[in-house]
Every structure is written in structure tokens, then in C-alpha cells.
C-alpha positions in Angstrom: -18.2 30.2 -14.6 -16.2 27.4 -12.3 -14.5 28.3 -9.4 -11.3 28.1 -8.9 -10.5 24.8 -7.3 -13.7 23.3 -7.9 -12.7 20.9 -10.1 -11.7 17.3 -8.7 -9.3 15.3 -10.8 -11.3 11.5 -10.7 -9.2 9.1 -8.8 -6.4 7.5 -10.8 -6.8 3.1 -11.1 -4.3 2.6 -8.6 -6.1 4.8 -5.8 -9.2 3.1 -6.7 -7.8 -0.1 -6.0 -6.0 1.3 -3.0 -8.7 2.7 -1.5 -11.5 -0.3 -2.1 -8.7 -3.5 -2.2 -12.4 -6.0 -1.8 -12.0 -9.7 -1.8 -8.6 -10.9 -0.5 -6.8 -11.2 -4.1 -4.3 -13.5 -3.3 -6.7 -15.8 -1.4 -8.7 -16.0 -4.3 -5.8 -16.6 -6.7 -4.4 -19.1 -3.8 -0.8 -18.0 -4.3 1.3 -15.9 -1.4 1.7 -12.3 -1.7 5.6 -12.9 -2.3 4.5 -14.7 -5.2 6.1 -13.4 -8.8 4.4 -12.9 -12.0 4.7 -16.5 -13.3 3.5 -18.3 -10.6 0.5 -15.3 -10.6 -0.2 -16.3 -14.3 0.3 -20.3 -14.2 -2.3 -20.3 -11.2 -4.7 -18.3 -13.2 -4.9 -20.2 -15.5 -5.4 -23.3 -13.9 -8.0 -22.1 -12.0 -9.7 -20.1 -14.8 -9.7 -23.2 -16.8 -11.7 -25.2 -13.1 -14.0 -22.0 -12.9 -14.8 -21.1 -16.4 -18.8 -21.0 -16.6 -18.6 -23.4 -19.4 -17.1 -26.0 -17.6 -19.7 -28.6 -16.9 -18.4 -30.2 -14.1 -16.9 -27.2 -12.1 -17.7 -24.0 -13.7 -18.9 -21.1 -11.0 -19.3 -17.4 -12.8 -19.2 -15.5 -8.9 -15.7 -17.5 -8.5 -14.6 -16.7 -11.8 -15.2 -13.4 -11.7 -13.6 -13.0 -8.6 -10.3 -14.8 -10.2 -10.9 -12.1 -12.8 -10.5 -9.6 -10.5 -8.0 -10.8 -8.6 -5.4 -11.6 -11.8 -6.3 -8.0 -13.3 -4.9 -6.5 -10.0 -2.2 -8.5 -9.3 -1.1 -9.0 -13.2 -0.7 -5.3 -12.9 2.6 -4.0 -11.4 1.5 -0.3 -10.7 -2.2 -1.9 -9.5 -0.2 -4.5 -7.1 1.9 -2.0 -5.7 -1.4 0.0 -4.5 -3.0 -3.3 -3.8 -0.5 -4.6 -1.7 0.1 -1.2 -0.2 -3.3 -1.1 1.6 -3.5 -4.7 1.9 -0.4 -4.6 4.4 -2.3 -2.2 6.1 -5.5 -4.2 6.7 -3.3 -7.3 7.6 -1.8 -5.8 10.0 -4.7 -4.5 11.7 -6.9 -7.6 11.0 -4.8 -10.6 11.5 -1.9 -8.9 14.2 -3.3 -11.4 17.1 -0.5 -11.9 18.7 2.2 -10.4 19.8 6.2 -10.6 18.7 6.6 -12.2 22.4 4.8 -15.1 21.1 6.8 -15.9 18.2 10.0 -16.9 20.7 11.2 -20.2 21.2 9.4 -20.2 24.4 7.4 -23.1 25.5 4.4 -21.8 26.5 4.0 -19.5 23.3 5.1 -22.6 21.2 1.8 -24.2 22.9 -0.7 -21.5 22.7 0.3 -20.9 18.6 0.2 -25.1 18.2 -3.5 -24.6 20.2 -4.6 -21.8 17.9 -4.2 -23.6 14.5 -5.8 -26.8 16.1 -8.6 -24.7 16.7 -8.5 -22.8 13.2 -8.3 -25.9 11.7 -11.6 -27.3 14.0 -13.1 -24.5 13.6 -12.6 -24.8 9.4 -13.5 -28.7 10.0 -16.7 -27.6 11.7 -17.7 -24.8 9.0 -17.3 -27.1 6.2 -16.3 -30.9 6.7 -16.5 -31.4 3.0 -13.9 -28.7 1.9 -12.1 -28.6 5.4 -8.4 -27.5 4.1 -6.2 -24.7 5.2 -2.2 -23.7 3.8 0.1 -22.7 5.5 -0.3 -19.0 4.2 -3.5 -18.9 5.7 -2.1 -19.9 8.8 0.6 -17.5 8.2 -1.4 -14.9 7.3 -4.4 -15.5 10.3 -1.5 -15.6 13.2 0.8 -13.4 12.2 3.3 -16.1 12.3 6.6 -15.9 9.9 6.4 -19.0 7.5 8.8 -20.9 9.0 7.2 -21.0 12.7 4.0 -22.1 11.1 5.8 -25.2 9.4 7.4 -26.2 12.8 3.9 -26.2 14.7 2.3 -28.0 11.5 5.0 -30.5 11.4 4.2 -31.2 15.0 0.9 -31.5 14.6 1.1 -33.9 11.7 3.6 -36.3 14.0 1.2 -36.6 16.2 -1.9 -37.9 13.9 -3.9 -34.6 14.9 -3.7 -33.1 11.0 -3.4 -34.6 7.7 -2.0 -33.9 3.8 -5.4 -33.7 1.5 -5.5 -34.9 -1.6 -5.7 -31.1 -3.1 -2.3 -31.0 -1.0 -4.1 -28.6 1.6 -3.9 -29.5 5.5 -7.2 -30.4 7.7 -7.6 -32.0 10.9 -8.2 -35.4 11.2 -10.8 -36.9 14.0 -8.0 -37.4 16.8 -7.2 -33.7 16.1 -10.5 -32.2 17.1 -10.6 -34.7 19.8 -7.4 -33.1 20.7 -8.5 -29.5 20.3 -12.0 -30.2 22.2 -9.6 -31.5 25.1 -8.1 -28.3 25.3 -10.8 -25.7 24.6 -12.6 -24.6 28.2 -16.1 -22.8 27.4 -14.8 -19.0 27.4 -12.1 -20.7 24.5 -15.5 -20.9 22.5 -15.4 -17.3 21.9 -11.8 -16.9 21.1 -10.9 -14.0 18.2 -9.2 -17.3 15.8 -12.5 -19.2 15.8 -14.8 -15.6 15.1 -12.4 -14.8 12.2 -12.2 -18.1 10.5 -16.2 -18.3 11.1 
């Protein structure tokens, strides 16, 4: 005879999902997590279409899958509301690097943000010069930085020579840039949090 109590009800999909949110899903699906449903769905598919294991040119089963995973979630309102729910957490206490003082119109916090995503973006040239590219969502999302103070800093940055438009319409640095952000980086800088996370 059970006990009283004994008996666990097994975790409903949403906790599930809460609980273990895995790869970044909207990285994988490269969309922003304000994105709606259709832009969710037309990026899926184009990238489903690049990834698909029978594609001869640029098929990949492990990205894929991930793309699987990631549209199943976030195609899902009741598992994107859990999703998003602990991924807020996790952003928050992954990414929060600096504080709301930095994101004034001062110009020294101006500086030190503009020096941070030249160094993300060395530090993303450096890890892979072939596929070098970062959005502006990752820079959002790795500073902590509204939107619209990333584009300002990016903008700079571009006026000056020290990034560049890809083709694939993704930003990287260009060879003036990390001239630029080896210039500015002192030894200890070597060790700073933004290089050890985008490592």
C-alpha cells in the first residue's frame, strides 16, 4: 500500500524546459527574443533548408537538431513563456557586466562600452577569423546594453574604419580595428570577463 504523499506528479513540459532551458534558443535560431512568431517560423525555415543533413553543400545534423530544438520551444507559446522565463534569469546573471551607471551619456562609460565590443569583436576575430561576425543582439545581449546604445557605439566604430558590414550582413572587425583594440588593451586587459565569455 503507497503512502500518502508518496506519489510525485512528473514534471509538466513547460517545467522541463524551465528548469533545463540548454543551448541558447534564440542564438541558434538567430532572431531576438522580442521576435514574434513569423519572423520565428520564416527564420526556421531558411535555416532548416541550410542545415538539413541532405543538403550537400551545407547540411550539419548537430546544427539541425539544435534548430529543431530551438523552433519546438520557441514555436510553442506556453513552452516560450517558461523558456523565456528562466532564460531572463540566466541573462541577467550571466551577461549583467556592467552596471546602469555605464549606460549614461557619460564620456568615459561611452569609451569603456565602445572598448569592450572592440575587444568582443577581436576576441571573436581571434577565435575564428573565418566566421568572425557578431549582431548587434549579441552585443546587446553580452553587455547588457539597450539596443539603441549598442547601434550608437557600432556606428562609431564603423566611421572610423575599425568594423565592417559582412556579406552575411553580420559585423566583424577589420585589421585597423584590432590594431585599434591591441593599442588599448594593457596585459591585465587580457583577462578581462568580455574576452573569457566570448572565448
Amino acid at each position: 500500500m503507497k503512502r500518502a504523499g508518496s506519489h510525485r506528479s512528473p514534471p509538466t513540459r513547460q517545467a522541463r524546459v524551465a528548469e533545463s532551458p540548454g543551448l541558447d534558443h534564440y542564438e541558434v535560431l538567430q532572431v531576438s527574443p522580442r521576435a514574434d512568431g513569423d519572423t520565428i517560423q520564416r527564420v526556421f525555415r531558411f535555416l532548416a533548408k541550410r542545415f538539413h543533413p541532405d543538403n550537400p553543400e551545407s547540411g550539419n545534423a548537430e546544427r539541425f537538431k539544435q534548430l529543431m530544438d530551438a523552433f519546438r520551444v520557441l514555436s510553442d507559446p506556453e513552452l516560450r513563456a517558461a523558456y523565456d522565463a528562466r532564460y531572463e534569469e540566466q541573462r541577467q546573471a550571466r551577461w549583467r557586466i556592467f552596471d546602469q551607471a555605464s549606460v549614461t551619456d557619460e564620456v568615459a562609460a561611452d569609451r569603456r562600452v565602445r572598448d569592450s565590443i572592440l575587444q568582443l569583436f577581436y576576441a571573436a576575430r581571434r577565435r575564428d577569423p573565418d566566421h568572425p561576425g557578431l549582431g548587434v543582439y549579441d552585443l546587446e545581449r553580452l553587455l547588457g546594453c539597450p539596443e539603441d546604445h549598442i547601434k550608437f557605439h557600432v556606428w562609431y566604430l564603423k566611421e572610423n574604419g575599425w568594423l565592417q558590414r559582412l556579406e552575411n550582413g553580420m559585423l566583424a572587425i577589420t585589421a585597423s580595428g584590432v590594431d585599434r583594440a591591441l593599442d588599448d588593451a594593457a596585459p591585465p586587459a587580457l583577462g578581462h570577463p568580455l574576452l573569457r565569455a566570448v572565448e
